[in-house]
C-alpha positions, 0 to 999 in steps of 0.5 A: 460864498466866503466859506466855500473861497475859503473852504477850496483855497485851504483844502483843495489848494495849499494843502493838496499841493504842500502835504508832499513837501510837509511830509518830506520836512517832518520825516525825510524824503522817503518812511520806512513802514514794515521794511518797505520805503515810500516816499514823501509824494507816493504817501502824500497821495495814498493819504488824500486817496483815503480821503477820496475813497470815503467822501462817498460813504461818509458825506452822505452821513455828515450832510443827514447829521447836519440836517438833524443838528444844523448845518451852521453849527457843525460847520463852525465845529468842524471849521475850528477842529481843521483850524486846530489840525493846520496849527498842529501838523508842523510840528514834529510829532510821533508818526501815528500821532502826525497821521491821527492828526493828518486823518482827523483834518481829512475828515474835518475837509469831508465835512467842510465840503459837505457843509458848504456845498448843502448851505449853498443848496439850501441859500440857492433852493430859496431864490435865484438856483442858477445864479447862485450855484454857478457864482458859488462853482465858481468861487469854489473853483477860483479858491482852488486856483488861488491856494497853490500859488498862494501857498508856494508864495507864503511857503517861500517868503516865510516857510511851511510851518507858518503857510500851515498855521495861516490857514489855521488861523484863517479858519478859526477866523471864519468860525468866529465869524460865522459863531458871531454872526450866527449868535446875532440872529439868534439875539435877533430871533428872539429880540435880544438886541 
């Protein structure tokens, strides 16, 4: 439940409402790509369609390689390469490399997503299904909510820059936990502790 607040507050609320004003502070208001000007909020949303037109192709692929390696695990990789994308992208990067950086935490949401959504399913496939799936479709939903106010606030008491690296640490906590609690079932599984 914590990860998908999370998961839903980070991508879905602060950065689908700031990723305007964070092109917008990196490279002007408007880019000039082979002649034709295009402004920080109509790249902002071919940026995040990208993300939407391969969610069909590539989740599907993610959730079997999660069957295959561990939905924990590569939850907690892809949470510290989204932690490690949010630091990076207030910087002042080359545009191809802002953009490979941009596409990498793209896809690192697509996982997230995925990952959370299956550890829901599996926890919920085990006891109480409609209790558990409505209590984590709401937190989900409270998440998303939550990250644009939360966003707009932190942006305007410290700025962007810090807003983004926040999130990233607030990833990076998420995966050290879940590493830590992971490694303690794992003592656990095999009386070490």
């Amino acid at each position: 439940m914590i990860t998908g607040l999370f998961m839903a507050m980070a991508f879905f609320g602060i950065y689908m409402s700031t990723l305007s004003r964070m092109i917008e502070l990196n490279f002007s208001d408007s880019l000039s790509l082979f002649g034709i000007v295009i402004g920080s909020a109509t790249l902002a949303g071919v940026i995040q369609a990208m993300r939407w037109s391969w969610d069909p192709f590539l989740a599907p692929r993610f959730g079997q390689l999660s069957d295959r390696t561990g939905r924990t695990p590569f939850l907690i990789t892809a949470l510290f390469l989204g932690a490690g994308c949010f630091t990076i992208l207030p910087f002042r990067l080359p545009l191809f490399v802002w953009f490979v950086v941009l596409l990498l935490l793209q896809l690192t949401w697509t996982m997230i997503v995925t990952l959370t959504d299956s550890l829901a399913t599996d926890v919920a496939s085990n006891s109480y299904k409609v209790p558990i799936m409505t209590t984590y479709t709401v937190v989900v939903d409270v998440g998303a909510a939550m990250g644009p106010t939360l966003g707009y606030i932190l942006s305007d008491v410290f700025n962007i820059s810090v807003l983004y690296w926040i999130t990233g640490g607030s990833l990076f906590s998420l995966g050290v936990f879940l590493s830590f609690n992971m490694s303690m079932k794992e003592a656990e599984k095999y009386k070490l502790l």
